[in-house]
N, C-alpha and C positions, 0 to 999 in steps of 0.2 A: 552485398558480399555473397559469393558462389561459396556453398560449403562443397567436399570433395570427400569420398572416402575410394580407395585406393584398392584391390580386390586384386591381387597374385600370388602365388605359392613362391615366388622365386624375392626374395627379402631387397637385393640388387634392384631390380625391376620399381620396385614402391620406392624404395630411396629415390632412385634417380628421376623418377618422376615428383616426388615431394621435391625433391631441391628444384628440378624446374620450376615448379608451381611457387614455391616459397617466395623467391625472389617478382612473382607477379603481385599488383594489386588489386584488391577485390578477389582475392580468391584464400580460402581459408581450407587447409588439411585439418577433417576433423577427426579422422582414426584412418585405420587399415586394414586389411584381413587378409588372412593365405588359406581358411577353410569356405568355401562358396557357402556350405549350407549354413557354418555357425556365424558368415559373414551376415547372412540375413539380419538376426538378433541387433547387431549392431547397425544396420541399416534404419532398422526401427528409430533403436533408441536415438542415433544424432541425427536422423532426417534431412540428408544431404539431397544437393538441387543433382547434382552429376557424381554418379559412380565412374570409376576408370576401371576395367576390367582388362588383364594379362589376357589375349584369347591364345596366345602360344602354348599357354600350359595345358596340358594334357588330361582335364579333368571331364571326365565326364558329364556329370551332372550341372557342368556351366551355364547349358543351354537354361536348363530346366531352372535354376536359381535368376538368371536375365528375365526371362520370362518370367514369373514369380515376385520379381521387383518394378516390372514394368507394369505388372498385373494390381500390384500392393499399393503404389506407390504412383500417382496422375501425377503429372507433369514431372517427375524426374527425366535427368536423362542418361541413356549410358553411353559408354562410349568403350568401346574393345578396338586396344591397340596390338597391333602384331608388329615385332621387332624382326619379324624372319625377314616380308614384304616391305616394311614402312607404308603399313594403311590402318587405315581406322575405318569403324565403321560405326554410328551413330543412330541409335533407336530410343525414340522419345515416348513417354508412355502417356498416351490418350486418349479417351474412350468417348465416344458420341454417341446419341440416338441416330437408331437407323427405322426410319419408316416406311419409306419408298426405293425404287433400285437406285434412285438419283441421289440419294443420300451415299449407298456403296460405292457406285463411280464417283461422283465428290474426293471420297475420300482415295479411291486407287490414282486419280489426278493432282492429286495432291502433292 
């Protein structure tokens, strides 16, 4: 089961993507959020595999909250959809030991 939590300011946006999601199985909506930074808190507490992130909304501190969850949180994934384009863009958060440069190229080949 993929838990999901849902991160946009626009109420429309989370709905229509929960009703998408709803009707899949193996996949579970476990909360929502429209505040990026009080979304964290709740990131915590239900410990979702994939955040779905609004990146159309106009918030500043988005970046800085993505990064912060990718940073907090190994192996989540997020995923920032834009309704302007129809794209997503999908960043997994994973950290390795780096020793050597071939450990750095490893990973920029990736």
């Amino acid at each position: 089961m993929k838990r999901v939590f849902i991160l946009s300011r626009h109420s429309v946006f989370s709905l229509g993507i929960e009703t998408l999601l709803s009707q899949e199985t193996g996949i579970e909506i476990v909360s929502q959020g429209t505040n990026p930074r009080a979304s964290l808190e709740c990131i915590q507490r239900y410990s979702p595999d994939v955040v779905i992130i609004n990146c159309d909304d106009p918030e500043p501190e988005l970046t800085s909250v993505v990064l912060d969850i990718l940073r907090d949180r190994l192996g989540i994934c997020v995923i920032s959809l834009s309704l302007r384009n129809n794209q997503m863009s999908i960043y997994r958060g994973e950290k390795k030991q780096i020793c050597q440069v071939e450990d750095l190229l490893e990973a920029i080949r990736e």
